[in-house]
NUKOLDREN-620748 format. One record per residue: residue in three letters; x, y, z of N, C-alpha, C in turn. Coordinates in steps of 0.02 Angstrom, whole numbers, padded with zeros to 5 digits, always signed. Layout:
NUKOLDREN-620748
ALAXYZXYZXYZ...
***
This chain:
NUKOLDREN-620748
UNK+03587+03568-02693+03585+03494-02694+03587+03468-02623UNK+03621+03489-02592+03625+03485-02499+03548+03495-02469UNK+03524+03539-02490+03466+03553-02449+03435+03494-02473UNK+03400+03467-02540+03377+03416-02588+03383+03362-02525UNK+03439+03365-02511+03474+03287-02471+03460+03309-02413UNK+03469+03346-02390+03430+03359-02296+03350+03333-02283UNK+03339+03392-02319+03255+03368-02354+03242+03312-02348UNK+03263+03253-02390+03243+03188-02379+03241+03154-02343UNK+03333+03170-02326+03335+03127-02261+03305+03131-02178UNK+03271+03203-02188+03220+03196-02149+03172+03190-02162UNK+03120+03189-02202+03083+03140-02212+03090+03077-02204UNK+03113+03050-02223+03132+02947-02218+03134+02960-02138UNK+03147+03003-02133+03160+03016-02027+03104+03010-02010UNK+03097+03046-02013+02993+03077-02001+02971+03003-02016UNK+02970+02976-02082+02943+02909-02102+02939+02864-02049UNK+03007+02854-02033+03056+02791-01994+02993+02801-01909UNK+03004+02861-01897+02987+02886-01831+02921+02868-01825UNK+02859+02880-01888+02789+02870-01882+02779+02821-01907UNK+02831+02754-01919+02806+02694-01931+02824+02668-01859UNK+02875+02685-01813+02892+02654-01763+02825+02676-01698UNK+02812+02725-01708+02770+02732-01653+02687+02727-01692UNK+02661+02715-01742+02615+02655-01767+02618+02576-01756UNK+02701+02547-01753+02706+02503-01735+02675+02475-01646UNK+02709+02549-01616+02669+02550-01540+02633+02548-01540UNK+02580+02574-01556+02534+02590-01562+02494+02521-01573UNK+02500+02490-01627+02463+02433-01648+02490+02375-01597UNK+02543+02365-01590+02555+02322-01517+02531+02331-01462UNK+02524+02404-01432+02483+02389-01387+02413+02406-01402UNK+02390+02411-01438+02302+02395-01448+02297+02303-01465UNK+02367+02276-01476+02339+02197-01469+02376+02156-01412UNK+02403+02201-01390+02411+02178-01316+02355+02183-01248UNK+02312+02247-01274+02270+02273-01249+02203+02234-01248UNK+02191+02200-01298+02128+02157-01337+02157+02086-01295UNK+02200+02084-01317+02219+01999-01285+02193+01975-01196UNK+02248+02037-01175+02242+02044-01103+02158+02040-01110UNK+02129+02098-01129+02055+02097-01133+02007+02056-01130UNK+02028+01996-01163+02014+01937-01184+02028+01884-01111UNK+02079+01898-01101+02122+01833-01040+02092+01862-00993UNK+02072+01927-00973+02035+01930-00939+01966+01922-00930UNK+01931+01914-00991+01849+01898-00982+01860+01829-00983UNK+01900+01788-01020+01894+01717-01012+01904+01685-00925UNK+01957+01727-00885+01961+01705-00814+01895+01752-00793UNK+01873+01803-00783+01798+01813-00771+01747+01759-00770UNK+01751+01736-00827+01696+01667-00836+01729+01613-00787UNK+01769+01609-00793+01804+01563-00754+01778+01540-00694UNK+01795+01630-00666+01772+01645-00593+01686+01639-00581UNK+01651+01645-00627+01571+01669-00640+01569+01608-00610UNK+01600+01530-00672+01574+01461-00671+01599+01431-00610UNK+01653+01445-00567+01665+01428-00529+01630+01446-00450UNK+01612+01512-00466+01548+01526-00396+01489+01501-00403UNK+01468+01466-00457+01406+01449-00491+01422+01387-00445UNK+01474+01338-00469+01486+01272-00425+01476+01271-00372UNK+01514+01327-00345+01539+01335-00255+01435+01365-00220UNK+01418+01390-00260+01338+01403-00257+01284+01328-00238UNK+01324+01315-00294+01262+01246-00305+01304+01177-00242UNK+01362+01198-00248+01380+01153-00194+01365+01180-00126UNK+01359+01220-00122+01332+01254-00034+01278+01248-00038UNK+01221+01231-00073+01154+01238-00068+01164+01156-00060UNK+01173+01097-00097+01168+01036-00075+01175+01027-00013UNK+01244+01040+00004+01268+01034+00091+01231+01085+00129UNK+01186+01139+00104+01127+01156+00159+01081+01111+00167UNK+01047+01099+00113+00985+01035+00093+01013+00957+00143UNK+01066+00956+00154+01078+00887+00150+01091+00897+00250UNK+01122+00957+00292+01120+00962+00342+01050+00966+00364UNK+00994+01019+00318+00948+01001+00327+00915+00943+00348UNK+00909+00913+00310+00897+00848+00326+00899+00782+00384UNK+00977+00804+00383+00999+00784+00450+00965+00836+00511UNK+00959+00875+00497+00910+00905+00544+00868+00886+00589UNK+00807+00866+00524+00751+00857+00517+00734+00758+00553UNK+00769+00713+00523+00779+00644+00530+00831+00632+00614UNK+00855+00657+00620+00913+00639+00661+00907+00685+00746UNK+00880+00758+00747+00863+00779+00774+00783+00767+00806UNK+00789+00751+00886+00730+00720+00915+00672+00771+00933UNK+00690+00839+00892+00634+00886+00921+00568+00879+00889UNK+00583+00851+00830+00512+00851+00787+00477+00804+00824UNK+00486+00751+00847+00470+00673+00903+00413+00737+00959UNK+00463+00793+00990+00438+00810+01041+00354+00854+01017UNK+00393+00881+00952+00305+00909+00934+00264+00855+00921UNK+00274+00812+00890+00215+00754+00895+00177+00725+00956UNK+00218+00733+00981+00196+00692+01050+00148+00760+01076UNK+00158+00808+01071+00129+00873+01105+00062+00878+01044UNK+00066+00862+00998+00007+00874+00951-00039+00822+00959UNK-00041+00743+00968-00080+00720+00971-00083+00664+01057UNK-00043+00676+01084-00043+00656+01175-00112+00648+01212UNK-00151+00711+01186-00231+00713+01208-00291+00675+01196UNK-00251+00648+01101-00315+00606+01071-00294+00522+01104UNK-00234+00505+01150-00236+00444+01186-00285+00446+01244UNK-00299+00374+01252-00328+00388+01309-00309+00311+01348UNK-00322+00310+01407-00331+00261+01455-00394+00202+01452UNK-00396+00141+01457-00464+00108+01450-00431+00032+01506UNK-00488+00055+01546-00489-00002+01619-00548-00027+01609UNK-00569-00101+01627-00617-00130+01640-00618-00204+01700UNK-00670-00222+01720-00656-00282+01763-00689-00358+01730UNK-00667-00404+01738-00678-00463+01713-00660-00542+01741UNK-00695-00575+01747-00723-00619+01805-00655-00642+01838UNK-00592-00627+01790-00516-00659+01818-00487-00594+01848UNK-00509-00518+01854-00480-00485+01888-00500-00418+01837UNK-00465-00359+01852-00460-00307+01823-00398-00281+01751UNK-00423-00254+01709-00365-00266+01632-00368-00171+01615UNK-00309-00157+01590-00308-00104+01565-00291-00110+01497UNK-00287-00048+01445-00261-00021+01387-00254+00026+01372UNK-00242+00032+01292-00248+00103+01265-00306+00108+01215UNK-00309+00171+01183-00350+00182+01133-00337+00241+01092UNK-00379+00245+01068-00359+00321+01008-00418+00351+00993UNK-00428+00394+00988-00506+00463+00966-00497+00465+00906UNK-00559+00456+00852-00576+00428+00807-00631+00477+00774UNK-00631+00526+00751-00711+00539+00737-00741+00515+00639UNK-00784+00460+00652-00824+00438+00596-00895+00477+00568UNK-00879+00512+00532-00942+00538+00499-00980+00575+00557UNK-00941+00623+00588-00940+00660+00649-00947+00649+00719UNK-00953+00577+00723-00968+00543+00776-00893+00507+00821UNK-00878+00557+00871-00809+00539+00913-00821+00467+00926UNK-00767+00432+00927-00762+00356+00981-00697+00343+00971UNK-00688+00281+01000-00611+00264+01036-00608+00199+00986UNK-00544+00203+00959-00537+00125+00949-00477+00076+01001UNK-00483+00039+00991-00440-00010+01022-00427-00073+01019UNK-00402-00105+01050-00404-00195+01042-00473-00223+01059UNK-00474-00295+01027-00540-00316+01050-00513-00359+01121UNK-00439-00398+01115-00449-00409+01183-00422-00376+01243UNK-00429-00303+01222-00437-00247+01285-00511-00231+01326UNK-00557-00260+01274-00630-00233+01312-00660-00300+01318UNK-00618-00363+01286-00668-00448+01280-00687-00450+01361UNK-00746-00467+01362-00763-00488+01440-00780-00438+01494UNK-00771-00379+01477-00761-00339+01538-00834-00297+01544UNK-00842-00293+01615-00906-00242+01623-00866-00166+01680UNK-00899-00137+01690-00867-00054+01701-00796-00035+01675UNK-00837-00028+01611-00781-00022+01563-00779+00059+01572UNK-00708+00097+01576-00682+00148+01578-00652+00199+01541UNK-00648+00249+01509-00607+00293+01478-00580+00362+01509UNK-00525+00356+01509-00485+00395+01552-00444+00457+01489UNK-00456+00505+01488-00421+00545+01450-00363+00585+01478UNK-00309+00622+01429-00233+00627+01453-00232+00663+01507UNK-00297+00713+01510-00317+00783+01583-00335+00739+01636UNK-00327+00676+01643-00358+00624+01690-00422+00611+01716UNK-00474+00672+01667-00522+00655+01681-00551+00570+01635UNK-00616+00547+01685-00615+00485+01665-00699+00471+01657UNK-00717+00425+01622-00789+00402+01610-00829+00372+01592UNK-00870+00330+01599-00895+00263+01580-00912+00257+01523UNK-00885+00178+01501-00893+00175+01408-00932+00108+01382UNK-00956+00109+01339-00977+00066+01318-00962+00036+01233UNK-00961-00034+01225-00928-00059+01179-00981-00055+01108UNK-00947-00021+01069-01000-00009+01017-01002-00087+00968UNK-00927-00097+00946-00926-00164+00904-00875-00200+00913UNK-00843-00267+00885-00824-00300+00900-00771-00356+00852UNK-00744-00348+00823-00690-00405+00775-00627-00444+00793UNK-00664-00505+00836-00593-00543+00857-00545-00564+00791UNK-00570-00572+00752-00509-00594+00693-00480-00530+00666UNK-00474-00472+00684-00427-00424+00676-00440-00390+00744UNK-00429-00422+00809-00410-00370+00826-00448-00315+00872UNK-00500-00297+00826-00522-00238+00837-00568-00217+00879UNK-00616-00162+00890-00650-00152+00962-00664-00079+00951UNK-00723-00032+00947-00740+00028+00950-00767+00046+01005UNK-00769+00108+01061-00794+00095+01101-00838+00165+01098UNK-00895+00172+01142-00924+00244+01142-00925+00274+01194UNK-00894+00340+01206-00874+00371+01304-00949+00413+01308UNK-00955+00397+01363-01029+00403+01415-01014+00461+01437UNK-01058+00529+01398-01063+00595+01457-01007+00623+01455UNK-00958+00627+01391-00906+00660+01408-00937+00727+01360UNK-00899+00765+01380-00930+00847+01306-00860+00821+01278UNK-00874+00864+01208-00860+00883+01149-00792+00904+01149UNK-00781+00931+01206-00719+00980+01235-00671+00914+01203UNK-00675+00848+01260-00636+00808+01257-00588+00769+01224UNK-00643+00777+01144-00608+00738+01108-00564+00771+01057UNK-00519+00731+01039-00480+00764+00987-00427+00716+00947UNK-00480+00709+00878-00467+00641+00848-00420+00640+00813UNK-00391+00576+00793-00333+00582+00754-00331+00548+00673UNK-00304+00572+00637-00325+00550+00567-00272+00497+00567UNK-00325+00454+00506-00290+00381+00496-00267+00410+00424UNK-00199+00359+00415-00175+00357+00344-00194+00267+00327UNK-00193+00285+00246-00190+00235+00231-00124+00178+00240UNK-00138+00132+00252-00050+00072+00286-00028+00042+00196UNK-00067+00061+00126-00034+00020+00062+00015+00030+00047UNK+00042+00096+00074+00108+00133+00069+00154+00109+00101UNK+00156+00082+00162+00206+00064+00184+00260+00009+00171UNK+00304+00053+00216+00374-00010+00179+00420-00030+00240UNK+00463-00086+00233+00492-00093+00283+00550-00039+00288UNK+00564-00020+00338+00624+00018+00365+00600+00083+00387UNK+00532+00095+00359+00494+00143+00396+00481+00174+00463UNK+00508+00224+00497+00497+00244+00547+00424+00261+00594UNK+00422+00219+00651+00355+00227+00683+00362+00229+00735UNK+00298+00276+00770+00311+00287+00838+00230+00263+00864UNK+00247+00256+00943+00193+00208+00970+00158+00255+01031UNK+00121+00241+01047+00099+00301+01112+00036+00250+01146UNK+00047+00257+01208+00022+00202+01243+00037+00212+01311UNK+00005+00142+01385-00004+00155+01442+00048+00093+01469UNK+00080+00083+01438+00108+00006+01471+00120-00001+01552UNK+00120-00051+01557+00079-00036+01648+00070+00015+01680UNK+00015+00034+01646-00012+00091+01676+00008+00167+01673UNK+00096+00158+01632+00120+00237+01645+00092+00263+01572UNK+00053+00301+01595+00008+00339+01546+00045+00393+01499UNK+00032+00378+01447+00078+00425+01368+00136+00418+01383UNK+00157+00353+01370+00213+00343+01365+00247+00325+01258UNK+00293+00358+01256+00324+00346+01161+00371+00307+01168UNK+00362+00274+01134+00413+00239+01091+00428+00247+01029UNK+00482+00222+01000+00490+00236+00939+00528+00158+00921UNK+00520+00137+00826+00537+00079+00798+00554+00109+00732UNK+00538+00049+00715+00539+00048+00621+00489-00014+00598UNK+00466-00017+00535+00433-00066+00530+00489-00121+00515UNK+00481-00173+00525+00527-00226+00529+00498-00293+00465UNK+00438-00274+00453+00412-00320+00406+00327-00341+00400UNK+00306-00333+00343+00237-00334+00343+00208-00378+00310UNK+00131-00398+00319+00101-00452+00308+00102-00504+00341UNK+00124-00502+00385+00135-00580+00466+00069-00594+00484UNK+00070-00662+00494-00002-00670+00530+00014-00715+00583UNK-00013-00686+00635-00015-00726+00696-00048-00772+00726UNK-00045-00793+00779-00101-00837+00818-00117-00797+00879UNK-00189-00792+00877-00203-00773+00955-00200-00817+01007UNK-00193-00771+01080-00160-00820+01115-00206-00824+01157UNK-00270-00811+01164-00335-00821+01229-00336-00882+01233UNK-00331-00931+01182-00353-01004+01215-00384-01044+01146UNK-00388-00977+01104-00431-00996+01029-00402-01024+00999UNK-00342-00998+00974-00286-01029+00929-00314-01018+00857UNK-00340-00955+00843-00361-00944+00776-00308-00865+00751UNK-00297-00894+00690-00240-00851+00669-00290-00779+00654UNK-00247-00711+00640-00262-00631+00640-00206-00611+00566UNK-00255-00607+00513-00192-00601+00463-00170-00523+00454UNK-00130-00528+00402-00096-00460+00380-00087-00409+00418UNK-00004-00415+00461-00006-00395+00521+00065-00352+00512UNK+00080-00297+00529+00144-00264+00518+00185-00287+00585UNK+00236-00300+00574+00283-00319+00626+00329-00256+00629UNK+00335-00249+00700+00374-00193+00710+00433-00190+00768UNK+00484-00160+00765+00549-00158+00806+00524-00094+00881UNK+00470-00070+00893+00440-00032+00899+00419-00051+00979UNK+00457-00041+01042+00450-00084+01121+00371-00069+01133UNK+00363-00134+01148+00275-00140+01160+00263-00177+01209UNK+00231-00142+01272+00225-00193+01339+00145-00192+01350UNK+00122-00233+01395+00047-00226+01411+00044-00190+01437UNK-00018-00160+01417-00051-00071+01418-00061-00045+01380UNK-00004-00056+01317+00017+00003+01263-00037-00067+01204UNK-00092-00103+01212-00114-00125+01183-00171-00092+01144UNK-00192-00064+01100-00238-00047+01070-00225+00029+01066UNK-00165+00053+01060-00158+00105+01061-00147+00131+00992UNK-00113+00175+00993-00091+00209+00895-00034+00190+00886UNK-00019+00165+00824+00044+00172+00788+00056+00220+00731UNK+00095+00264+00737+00106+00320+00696+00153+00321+00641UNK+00152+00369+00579+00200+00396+00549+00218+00455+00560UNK+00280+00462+00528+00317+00535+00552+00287+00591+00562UNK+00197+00605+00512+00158+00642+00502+00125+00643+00567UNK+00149+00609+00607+00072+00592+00658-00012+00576+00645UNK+00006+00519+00594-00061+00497+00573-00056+00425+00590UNK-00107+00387+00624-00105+00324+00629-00097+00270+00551UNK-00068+00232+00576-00026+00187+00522-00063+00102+00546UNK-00083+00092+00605-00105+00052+00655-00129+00056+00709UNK-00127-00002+00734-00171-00009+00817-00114-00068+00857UNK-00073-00030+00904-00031-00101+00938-00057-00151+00953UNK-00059-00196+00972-00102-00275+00983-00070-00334+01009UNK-00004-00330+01011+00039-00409+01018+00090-00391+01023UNK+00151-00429+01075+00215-00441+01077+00204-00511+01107UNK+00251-00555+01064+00266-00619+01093+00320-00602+01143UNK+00306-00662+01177+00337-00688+01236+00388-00707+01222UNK+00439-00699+01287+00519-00702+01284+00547-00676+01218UNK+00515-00626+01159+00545-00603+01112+00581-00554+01115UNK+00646-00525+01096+00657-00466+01115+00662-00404+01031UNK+00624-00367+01024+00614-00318+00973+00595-00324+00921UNK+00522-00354+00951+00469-00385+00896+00399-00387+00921UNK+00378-00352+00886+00290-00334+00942+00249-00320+00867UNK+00186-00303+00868+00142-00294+00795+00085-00278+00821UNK+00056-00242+00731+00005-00199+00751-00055-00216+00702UNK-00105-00196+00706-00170-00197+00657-00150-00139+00609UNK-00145-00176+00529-00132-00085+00486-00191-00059+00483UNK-00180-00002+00463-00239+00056+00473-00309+00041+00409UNK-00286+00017+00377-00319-00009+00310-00381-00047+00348UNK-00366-00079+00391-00395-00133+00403-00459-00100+00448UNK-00434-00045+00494-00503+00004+00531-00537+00011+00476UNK-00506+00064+00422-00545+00100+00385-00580+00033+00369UNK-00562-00019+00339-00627-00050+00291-00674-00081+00342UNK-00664-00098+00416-00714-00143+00448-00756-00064+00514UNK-00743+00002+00501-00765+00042+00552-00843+00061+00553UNK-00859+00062+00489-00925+00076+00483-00960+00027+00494UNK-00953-00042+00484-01006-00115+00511-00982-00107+00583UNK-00922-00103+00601-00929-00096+00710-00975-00059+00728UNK-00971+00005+00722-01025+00051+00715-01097+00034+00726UNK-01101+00022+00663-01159+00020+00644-01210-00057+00658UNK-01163-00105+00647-01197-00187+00659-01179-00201+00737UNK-01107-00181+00743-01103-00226+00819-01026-00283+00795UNK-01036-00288+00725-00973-00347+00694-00952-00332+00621UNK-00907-00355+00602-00881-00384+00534-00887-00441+00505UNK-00901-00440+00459-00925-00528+00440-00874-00524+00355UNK-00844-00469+00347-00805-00457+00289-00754-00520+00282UNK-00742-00554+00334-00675-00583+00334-00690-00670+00269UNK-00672-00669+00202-00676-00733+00180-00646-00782+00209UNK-00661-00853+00170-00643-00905+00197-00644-00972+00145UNK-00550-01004+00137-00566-01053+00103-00566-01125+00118UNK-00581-01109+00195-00608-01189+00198-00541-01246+00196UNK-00509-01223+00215-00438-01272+00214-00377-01274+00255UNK-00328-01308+00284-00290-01297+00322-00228-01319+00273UNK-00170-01305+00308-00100-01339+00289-00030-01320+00320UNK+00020-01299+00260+00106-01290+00297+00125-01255+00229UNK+00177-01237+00257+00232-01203+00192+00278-01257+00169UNK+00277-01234+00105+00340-01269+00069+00412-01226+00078UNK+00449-01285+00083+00538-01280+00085+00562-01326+00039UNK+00625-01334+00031+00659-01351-00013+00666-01442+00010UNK+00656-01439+00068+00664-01501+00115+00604-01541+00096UNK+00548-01506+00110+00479-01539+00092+00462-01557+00034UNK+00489-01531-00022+00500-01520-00104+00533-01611-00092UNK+00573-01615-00083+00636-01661-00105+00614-01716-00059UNK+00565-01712-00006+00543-01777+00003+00464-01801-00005UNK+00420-01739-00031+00368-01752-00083+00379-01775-00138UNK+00457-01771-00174+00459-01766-00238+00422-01723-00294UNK+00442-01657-00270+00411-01623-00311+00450-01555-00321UNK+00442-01527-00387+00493-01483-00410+00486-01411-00387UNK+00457-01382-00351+00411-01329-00321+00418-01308-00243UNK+00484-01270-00236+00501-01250-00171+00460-01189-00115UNK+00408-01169-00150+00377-01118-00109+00300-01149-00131UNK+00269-01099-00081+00199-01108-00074+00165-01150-00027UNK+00096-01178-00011+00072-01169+00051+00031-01237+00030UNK+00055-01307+00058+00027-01369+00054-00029-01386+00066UNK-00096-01413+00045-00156-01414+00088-00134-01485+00124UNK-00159-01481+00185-00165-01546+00235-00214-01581+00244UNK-00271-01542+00262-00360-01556+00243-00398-01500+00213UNK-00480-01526+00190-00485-01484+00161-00563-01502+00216UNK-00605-01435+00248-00659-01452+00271-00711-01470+00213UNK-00758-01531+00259-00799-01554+00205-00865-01516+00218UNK-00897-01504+00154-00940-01451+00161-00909-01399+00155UNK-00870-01366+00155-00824-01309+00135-00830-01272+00080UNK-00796-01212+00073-00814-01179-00006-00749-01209-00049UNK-00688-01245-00009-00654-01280-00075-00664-01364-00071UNK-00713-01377-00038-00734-01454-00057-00751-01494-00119UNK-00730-01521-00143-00726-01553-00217-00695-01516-00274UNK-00657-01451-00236-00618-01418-00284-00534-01429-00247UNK-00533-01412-00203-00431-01434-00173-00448-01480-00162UNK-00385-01532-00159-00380-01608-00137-00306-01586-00089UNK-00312-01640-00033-00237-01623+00006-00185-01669-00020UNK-00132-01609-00042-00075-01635-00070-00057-01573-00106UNK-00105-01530-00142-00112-01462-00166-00064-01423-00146UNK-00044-01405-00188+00006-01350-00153+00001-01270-00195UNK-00018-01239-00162-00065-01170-00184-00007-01116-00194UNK+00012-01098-00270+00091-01063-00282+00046-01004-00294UNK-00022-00988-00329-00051-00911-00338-00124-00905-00314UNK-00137-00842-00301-00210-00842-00279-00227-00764-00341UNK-00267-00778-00388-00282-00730-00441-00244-00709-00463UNK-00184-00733-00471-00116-00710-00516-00062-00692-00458UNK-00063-00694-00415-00013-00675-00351+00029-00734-00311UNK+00092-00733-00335+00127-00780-00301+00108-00796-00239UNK+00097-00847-00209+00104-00856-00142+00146-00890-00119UNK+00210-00888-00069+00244-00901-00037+00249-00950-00003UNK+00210-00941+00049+00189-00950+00131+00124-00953+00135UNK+00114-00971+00201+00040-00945+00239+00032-00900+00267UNK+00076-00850+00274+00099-00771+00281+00053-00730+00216UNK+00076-00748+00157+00064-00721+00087-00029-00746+00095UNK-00034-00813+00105-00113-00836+00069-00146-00797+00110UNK-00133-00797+00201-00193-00761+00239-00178-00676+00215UNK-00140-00662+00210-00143-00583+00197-00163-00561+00132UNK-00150-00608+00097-00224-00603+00012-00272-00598+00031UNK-00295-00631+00069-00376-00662+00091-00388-00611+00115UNK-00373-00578+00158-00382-00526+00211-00392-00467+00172UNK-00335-00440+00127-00339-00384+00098-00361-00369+00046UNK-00366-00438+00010-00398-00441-00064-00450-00455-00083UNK-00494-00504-00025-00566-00534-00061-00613-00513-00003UNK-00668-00535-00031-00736-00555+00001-00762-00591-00003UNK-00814-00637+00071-00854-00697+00050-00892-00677-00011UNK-00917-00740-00056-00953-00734-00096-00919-00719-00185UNK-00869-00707-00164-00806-00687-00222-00782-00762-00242UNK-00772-00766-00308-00720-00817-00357-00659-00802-00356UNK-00627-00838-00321-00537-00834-00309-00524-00888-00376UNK-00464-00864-00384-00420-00921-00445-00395-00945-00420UNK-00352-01001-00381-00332-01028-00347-00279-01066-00408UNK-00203-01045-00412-00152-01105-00459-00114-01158-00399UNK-00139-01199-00428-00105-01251-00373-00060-01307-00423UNK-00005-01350-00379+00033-01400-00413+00011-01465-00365UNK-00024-01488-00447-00061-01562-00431-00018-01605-00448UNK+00019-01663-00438+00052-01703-00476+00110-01665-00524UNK+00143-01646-00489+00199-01596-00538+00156-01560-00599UNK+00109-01550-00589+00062-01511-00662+00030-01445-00618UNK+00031-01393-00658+00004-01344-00630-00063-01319-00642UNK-00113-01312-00612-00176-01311-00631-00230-01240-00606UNK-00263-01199-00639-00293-01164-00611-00355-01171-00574UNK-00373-01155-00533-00459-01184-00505-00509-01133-00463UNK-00563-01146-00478-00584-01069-00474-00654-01084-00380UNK-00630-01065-00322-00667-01092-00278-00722-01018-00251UNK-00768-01035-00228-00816-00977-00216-00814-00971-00138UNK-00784-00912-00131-00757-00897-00057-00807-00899+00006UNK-00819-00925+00065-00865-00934+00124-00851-00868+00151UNK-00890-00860+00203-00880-00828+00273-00831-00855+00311UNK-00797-00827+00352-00754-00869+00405-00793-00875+00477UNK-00802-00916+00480-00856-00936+00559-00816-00907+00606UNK-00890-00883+00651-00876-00827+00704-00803-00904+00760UNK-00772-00873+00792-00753-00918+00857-00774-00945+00911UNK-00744-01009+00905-00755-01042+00961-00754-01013+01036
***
């Protein structure tokens, strides 16, 4: 009976013993899994967190980049080294003395020439082109557009070597705050840069020879411009002309303007080829801008837009504007100013074209449809 009872009670032993170390057993295979677990979940952790620290070091590369690229003046220095050659020098003499400028190498339908201002070459006979190697050589004026400006010239006997033209961009793109650089002779110190921004576009000026006839749709620029640096290039960051320098008023300080590039491309092939432009429309009318001041003592509810004063008789808006008109759209386009109407005209039509003209007649607003002139050559 003793043995019976030993017997068992080792067994239940044995039992006791291989449930306790099954118990181990299964505790640590789920201690083992857990940990297992806490550790792939901080793995990912770590994965998603170098993923961040990844994508955040690549911004702040991209973004020093940048600053690089904008802020650092070396890219300035390759430009100037890439196109320095296609400036050139342009002297001539004229019955009040001797005048210099600039210009730019141009090649049209394979044919090199210079452009420049028109009143860089107005008047002058031994007219000159001087390139950046200082060699220099007699030129002659191919065409001619005092109401923009403009002036093509053709160099006498130079080879092929010489030239080295520079591509125009189109100016529809542009915007104010835009960075531009200028390259030019201003008294005389030859390839000299500057650098601006555009400061504001569509201005139209008055020329100042003696004519007193306005030059529309004109980019204004923050961009230092002295005489010399007249008819030279105005660039984008690309080093593609954007313009042609042309003007700084007097006693102004950081405000000078240029011909946009738009304006070569559409009038280069009639210089060329005729001698002129005759593209420029015309509606036959003079006036002022509206203000809020002028509103309130016209009596009239209509604070912008561009008042007629007279209207020429015989004109293409004769028996269509009356003065008092005050011209708020031209073919659906607000107009402002006389900033806004000449730079429509300029960029939008042609003689011979039907403008819509909305004007406020008598506090009533009315559409009217006038058939656009030529603008007569100058006085």
């Amino acid at each position: 009976m003793m043995d019976v009872s030993n017997a068992y009670n080792k067994a239940i032993t044995s039992l006791l013993v291989m449930l306790f170390v099954a118990g181990l057993l299964v505790g640590g295979l789920g201690i083992f899994f857990i940990t297992l677990n806490d550790s792939a979940n901080l793995q990912g952790q770590v994965t998603d967190l170098q993923s961040q620290l990844s994508a955040l070091g690549g911004f702040q590369n991209a973004t020093y980049q940048n600053i690089t690229i904008y802020q650092n003046a070396t890219y300035l220095a390759d430009l100037y080294d890439n196109v320095k050659e296609s400036v050139v020098l342009i002297q001539g003499t004229t019955p009040d003395g001797s005048v210099q400028g600039s210009g730019f190498v141009y090649s049209y339908s394979g044919r090199n020439v210079v452009v420049t201002n028109y009143h860089v070459v107005e008047g002058t006979t031994q007219l000159s082109v001087t390139f950046q190697n200082g060699k220099g050589y007699s030129a002659t004026v191919l065409g001619t557009d005092p109401y923009a400006d403009l002036a093509v010239v053709s160099v006498n006997d130079a080879p092929a070597s010489e030239f080295k033209p520079l591509q125009i961009a189109s100016s529809s793109t542009l915007r104010v705050g835009e960075q531009v650089i200028a390259i030019g002779n201003p008294y005389g110190l030859v390839g000299s840069l500057t650098t601006g921004v555009i400061s504001a576009l569509g201005r139209t000026i008055i020329e100042d020879s003696g004519n007193g006839f306005s030059i529309a749709n004109i980019i204004q620029t923050s961009t230092p411009i002295n005489p010399g640096n007249s008819g030279g290039p105005m660039l984008n960051a690309a080093g593609h002309v954007i313009g042609v320098t042309t003007a700084v008023l007097s006693e102004s300080q950081g405000l000078a303007f240029a011909i946009p590039s738009n304006t070569i491309l559409r009038e280069i092939h009639a210089l060329i080829t005729t001698g002129t432009y005759t593209g420029h429309s015309y509606l036959g009318v003079s006036g002022s801008d509206m203000n809020y001041a002028a509103a309130q003592e016209l009596g009239v509810s209509v604070t912008y837009g561009w008042r007629i004063v007279t209207v020429n008789r015989g004109g293409p808006s004769d028996g269509v504007l009356q003065v008092g008109d005050i011209v708020v759209a031209l073919n659906g386009v607000t107009i402002k100013n006389n900033d806004d109407l000449a730079s429509y005209l300029e960029e939008h039509t042609l003689p011979n074209e039907s403008l819509t003209v909305t004007v406020i007649r008598n506090n009533n607003s009315e559409n009217l449809t006038v058939v656009l002139g030529t603008r007569p050559a100058p006085t």
